[in-house]
C-alpha positions in Angstrom: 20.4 -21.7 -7.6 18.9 -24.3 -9.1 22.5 -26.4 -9.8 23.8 -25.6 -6.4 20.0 -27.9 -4.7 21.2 -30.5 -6.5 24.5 -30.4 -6.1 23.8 -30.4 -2.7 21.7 -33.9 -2.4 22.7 -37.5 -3.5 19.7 -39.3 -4.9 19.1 -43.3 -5.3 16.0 -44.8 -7.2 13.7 -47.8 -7.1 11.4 -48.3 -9.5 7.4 -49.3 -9.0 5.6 -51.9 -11.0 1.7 -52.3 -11.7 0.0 -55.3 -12.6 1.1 -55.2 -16.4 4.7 -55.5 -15.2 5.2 -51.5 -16.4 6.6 -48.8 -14.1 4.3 -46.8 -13.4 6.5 -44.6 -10.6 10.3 -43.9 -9.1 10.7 -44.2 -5.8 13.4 -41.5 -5.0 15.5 -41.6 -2.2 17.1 -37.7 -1.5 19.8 -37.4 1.2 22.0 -34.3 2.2 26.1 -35.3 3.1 25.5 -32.9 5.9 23.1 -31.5 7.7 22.4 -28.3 6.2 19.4 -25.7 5.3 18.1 -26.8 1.7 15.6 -24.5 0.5 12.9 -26.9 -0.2 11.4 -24.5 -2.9 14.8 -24.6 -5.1 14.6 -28.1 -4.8 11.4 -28.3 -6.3 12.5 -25.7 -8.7 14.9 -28.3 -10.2 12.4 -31.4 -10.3 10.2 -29.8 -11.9 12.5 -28.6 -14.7 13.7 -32.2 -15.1 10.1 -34.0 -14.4 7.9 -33.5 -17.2 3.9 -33.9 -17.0 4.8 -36.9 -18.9 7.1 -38.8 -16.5 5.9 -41.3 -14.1 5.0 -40.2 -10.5 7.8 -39.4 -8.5 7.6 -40.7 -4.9 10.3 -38.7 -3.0 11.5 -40.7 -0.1 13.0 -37.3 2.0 15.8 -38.3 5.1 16.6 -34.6 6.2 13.5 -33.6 8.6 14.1 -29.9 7.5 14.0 -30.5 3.7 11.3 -32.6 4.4 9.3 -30.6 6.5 9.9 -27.3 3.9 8.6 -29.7 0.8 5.5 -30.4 3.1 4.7 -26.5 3.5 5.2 -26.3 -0.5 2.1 -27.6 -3.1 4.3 -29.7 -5.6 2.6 -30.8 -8.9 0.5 -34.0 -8.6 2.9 -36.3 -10.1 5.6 -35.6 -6.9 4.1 -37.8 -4.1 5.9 -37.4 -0.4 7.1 -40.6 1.3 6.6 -40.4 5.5 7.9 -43.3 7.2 6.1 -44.2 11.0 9.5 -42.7 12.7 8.9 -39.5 11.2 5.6 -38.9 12.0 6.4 -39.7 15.5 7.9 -35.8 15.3 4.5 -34.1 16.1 5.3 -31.1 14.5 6.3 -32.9 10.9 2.6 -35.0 11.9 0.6 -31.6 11.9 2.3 -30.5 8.7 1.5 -33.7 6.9 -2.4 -33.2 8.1 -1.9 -29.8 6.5 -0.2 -30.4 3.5 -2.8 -33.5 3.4 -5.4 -30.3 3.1 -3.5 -28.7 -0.1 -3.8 -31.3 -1.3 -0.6 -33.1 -1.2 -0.5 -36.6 -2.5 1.2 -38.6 0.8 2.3 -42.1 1.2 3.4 -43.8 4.8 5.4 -46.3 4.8 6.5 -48.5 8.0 8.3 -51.6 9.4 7.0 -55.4 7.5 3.8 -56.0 9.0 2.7 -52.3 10.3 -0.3 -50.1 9.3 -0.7 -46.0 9.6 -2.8 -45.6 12.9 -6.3 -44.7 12.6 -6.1 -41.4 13.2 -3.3 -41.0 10.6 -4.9 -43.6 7.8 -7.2 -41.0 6.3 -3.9 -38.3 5.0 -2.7 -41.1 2.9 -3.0 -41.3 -1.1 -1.3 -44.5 -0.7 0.8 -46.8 2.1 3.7 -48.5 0.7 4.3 -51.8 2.9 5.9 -55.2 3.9 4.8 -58.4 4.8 6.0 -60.4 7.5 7.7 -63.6 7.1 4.3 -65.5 8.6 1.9 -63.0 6.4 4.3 -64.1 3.4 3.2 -67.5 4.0 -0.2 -67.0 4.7 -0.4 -65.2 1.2 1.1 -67.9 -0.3 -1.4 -70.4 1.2 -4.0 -67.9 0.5 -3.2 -68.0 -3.0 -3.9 -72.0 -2.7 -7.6 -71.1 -1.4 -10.0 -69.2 -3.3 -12.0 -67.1 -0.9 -9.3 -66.8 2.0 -8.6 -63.8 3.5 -5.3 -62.4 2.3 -3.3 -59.8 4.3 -2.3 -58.1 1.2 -3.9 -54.8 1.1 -5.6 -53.3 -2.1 -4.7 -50.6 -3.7 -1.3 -50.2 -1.6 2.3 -50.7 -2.6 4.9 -53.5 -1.3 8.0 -53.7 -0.9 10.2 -57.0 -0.5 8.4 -59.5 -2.4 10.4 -62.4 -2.3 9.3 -64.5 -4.7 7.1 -64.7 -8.1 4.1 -66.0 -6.1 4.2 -63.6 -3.8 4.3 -60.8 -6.7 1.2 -62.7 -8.7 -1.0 -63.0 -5.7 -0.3 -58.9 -4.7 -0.6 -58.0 -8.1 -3.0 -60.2 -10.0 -5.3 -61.6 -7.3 -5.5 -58.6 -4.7 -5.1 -55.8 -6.3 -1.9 -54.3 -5.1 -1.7 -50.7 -6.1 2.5 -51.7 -7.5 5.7 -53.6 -5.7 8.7 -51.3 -5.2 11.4 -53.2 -6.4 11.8 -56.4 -8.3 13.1 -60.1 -6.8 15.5 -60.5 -9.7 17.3 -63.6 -8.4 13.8 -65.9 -7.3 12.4 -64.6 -10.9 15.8 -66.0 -12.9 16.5 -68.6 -10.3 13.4 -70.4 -12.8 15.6 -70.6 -15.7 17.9 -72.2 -14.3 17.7 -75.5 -16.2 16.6 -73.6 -19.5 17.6 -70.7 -22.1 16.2 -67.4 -21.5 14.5 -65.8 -24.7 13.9 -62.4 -26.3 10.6 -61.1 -25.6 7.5 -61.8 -28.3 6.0 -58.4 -28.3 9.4 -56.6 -28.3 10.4 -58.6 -31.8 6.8 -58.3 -33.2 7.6 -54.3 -32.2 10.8 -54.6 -34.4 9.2 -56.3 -37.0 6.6 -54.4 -37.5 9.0 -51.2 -37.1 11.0 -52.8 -39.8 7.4 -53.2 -42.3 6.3 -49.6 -41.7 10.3 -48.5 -43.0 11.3 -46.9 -39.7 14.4 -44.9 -39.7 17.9 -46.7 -38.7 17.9 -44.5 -35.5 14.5 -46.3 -34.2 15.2 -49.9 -35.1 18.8 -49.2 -33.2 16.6 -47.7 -30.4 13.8 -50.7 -30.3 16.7 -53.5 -30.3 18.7 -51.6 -27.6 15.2 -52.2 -25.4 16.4 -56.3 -25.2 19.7 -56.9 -24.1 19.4 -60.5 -24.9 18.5 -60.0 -28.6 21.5 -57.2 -28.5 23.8 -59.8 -27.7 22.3 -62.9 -30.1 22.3 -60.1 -32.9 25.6 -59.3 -32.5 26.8 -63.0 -32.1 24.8 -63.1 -35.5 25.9 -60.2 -37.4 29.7 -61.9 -37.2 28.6 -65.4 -37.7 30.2 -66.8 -40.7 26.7 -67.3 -42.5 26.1 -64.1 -42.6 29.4 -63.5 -44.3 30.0 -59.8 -42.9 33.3 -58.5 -44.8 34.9 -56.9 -41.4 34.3 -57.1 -37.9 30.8 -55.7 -36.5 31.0 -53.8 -33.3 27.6 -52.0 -32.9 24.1 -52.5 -33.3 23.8 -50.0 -36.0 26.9 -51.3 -37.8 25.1 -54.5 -37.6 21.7 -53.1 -38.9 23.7 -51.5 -42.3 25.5 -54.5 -43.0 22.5 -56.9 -42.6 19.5 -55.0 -44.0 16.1 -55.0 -43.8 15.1 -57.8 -45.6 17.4 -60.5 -43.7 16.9 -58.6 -40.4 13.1 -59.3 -40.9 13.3 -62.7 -41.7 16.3 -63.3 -38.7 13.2 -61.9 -36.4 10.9 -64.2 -37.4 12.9 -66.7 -36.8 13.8 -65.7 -33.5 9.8 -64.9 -32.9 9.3 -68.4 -32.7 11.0 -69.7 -29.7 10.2 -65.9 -27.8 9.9 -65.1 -24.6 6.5 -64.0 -23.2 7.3 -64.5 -19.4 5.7 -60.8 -18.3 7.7 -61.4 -15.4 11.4 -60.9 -17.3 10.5 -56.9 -18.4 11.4 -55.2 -15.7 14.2 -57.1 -15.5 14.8 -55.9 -19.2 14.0 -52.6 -18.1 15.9 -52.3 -15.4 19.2 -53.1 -17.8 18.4 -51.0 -20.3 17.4 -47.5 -17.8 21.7 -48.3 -16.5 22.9 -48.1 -19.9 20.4 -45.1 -20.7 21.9 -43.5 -17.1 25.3 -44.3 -18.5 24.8 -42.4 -21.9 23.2 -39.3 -20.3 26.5 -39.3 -17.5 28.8 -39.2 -21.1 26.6 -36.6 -22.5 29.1 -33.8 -22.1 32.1 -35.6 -23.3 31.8 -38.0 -26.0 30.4 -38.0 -29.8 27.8 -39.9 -30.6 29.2 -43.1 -31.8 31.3 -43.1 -28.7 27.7 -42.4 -26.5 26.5 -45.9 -28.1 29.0 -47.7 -27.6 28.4 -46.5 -23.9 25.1 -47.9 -24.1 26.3 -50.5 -25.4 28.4 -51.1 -22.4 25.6 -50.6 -20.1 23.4 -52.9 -21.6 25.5 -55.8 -21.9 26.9 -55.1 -18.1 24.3 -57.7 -16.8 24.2 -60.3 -19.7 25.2 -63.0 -17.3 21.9 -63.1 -15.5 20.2 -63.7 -18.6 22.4 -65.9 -20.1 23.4 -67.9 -16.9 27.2 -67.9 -17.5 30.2 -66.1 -16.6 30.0 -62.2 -17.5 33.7 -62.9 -19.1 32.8 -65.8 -20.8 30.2 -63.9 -22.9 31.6 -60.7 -23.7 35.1 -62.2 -25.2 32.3 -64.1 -27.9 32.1 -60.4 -29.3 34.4 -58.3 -31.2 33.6 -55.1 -28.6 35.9 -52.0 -28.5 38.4 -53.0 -26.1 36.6 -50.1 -23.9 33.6 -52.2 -23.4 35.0 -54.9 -22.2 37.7 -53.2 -19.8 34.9 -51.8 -18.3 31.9 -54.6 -18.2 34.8 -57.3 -16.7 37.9 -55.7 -15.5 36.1 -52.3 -14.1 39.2 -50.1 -15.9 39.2 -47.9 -19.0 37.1 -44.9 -19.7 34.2 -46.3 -19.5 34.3 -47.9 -15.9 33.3 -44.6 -13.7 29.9 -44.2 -15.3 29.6 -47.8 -15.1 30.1 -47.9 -11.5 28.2 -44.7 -10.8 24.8 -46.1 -12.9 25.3 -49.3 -10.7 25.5 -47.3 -7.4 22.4 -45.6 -8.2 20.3 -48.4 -8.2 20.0 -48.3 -4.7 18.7 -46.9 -1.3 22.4 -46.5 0.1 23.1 -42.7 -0.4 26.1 -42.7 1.3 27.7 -45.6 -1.2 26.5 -43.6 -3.9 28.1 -40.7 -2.6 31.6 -42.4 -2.1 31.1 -43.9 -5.4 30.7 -40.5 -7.1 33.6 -39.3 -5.4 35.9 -42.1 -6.0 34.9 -40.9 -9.6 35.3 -37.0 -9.2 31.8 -37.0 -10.5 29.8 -33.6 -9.4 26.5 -34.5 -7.8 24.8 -32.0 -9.9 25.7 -33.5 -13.0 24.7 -36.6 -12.0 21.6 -36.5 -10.3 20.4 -34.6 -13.6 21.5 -37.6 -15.8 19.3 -39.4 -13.9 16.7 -37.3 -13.5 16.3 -37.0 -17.2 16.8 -40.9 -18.0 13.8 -41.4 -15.3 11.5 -39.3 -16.5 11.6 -41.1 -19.8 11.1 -44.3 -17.9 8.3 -46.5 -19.3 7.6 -43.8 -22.2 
């Protein structure tokens, strides 16, 4: 029964991040097409098959009242944390199982329109509440952040959602305490570098170098690269530059690695090191790039070799290179020698690559019913899917 739950749900994912810009949770969103009768148990059944002790917690944001209200009779593991939003707990009989499941035990989080709080007599249930600002608390957090001392309406210990702007994120994170933000304000972050060239991260080069010093395998400097799209791109630009003097064309990361070596690798690093990136603000951004192209492998799992499955990654990871490079997608991906696959699928959505292209993309999102239509348009099974993902974000972070 277990394939048939989750063939029966469409899933969408946000990711939450702490103070030391790591996600420390997924935030996701579970839908039925139809209403139907879910057994909350199997449900469970399949999480937990696919969510390991290790994974981050897993906030499950429920729409269907019945599914929702079965998971709340159930005692889930303590890393599954149930989302209740204000207009469900205006159902009293979904409110009395909440206190209940509060009782087991449960790990609950409310949630609630910009500006709202859990009432008093609700407040106590919660592990967590995951909330907004308003447009005038937004700026009295930003003046706050001005005054030492002043009274900000940013909560400790909770989570937010909708921070607009770096500020914002620095004074809820670093200055009160917030518990994570759901989400990240990609476009106010990059809108920064604007005027300037975006850089690999420090710590992720230092990684590679000192992966490279202690003789890692080929397989784990491939992986550690693959963790910076920008350095991907610079290393493949690189790797076919005429003073490197490769005999033939290089196309991958790990064709790149053979024909390059250790030795020149290292000291193109160090090089590189220099002018690095140590903006904390830029990883999730990373992050999020790298989890579509790790979604995108894991949705070719059944059908490709492994050299075809990289140059999937490869695909993903590059699908976004215009944010950090500030330039035309197009523009940057004809400066590579890609499989012709790559390409038709990063600028002209065609090829064979293009469906789990579109399908990572759609799952970055609350919209279940785009992701839905997406998977459709694709003849993609939800079961296989949502298990693609499932597995990618449990490794999330790890």
């Amino acid at each position: 029964m277990t394939p048939s739950v989750l063939g029966s749900v469409t899933l969408g994912y946000e990711l939450l991040w702490n103070q030391k810009r790591r996600c420390c949770g997924v935030r996701l969103f579970v839908d039925s097409p139809v209403s139907s009768t879910l057994d909350a148990r199997h449900l469970l059944a399949a999480l937990a098959e696919l969510w390991p002790d290790t994974a981050p917690n897993l906030l499950l944001q429920v729409r269907d009242p019945s599914l929702l209200a079965g998971l709340l009779a159930l005692t889930p593991p303590r890393s599954l944390w149930l989302e209740l939003t204000d207009t469900q707990l205006a159902n009293t009989t979904l409110a009395n199982s909440a206190r209940q499941a509060h009782a087991r035990g449960l790990p609950l989080v409310w949630s609630g329109e910009a500006g709202h709080a859990p009432s008093a007599n609700m407040a106590k249930i919660f592990h967590k509440t995951l909330r907004a600002l308003t447009p005038h608390q937004a700026l009295a957090a930003l003046r706050t952040s001005q005054q030492p001392g002043a009274p900000s309406p940013v909560v400790a210990g909770s989570i937010y959602e909708g921070l607009a702007s770096p500020a914002l994120l620095e004074h809820s994170l670093d200055r009160q305490g917030a518990w994570a933000v759901a989400g990240w304000p990609v476009d106010e972050i990059l809108h920064a570098y604007r005027l300037k060239q975006i850089q690999p991260s420090r710590q992720l080069l230092r990684g590679l170098v000192a992966a490279i010093e202690a003789d890692e395998s080929l397989d784990v400097l491939e992986h550690r690269m693959g963790e910076e799209p920008l350095l991907v791109y610079r290393f493949l630009r690189y790797a076919n530059s005429a003073h490197l003097g490769a005999r033939c064309e290089v196309t991958t990361v790990r064709q790149g690695l053979m024909v390059m070596g250790y030795s020149k690798l290292r000291n193109w690093l160090l090089e590189q090191t220099q002018q690095a990136s140590t903006d904390a603000n830029l990883d999730p951004i990373r992050c999020a790039m790298v989890l579509r192209a790790r979604i995108m492998e894991h949705l070719s799992e059944a059908g490709l070799e492994d050299a075809l499955r990289s140059e999937v990654f490869l695909c993903g990871v590059l699908s976004q290179l215009d944010l950090l490079l500030g330039e035309p997608l197009g523009a940057a991906i004809h400066r590579l020698p890609l499989p012709g696959r790559i390409a038709s699928a990063v600028v002209g959505d065609s090829g064979p690559y293009a469906p789990w292209l579109a399908v990572a993309s759609a799952l970055e999102s609350s919209n279940t019913r785009m992701v839905r239509e997406v998977c459709r348009a694709h003849k993609m099974p939800a079961d296989m899917v949502n298990r693609a993902l499932l597995r990618t974000l449990a490794k999330v972070g790890g």
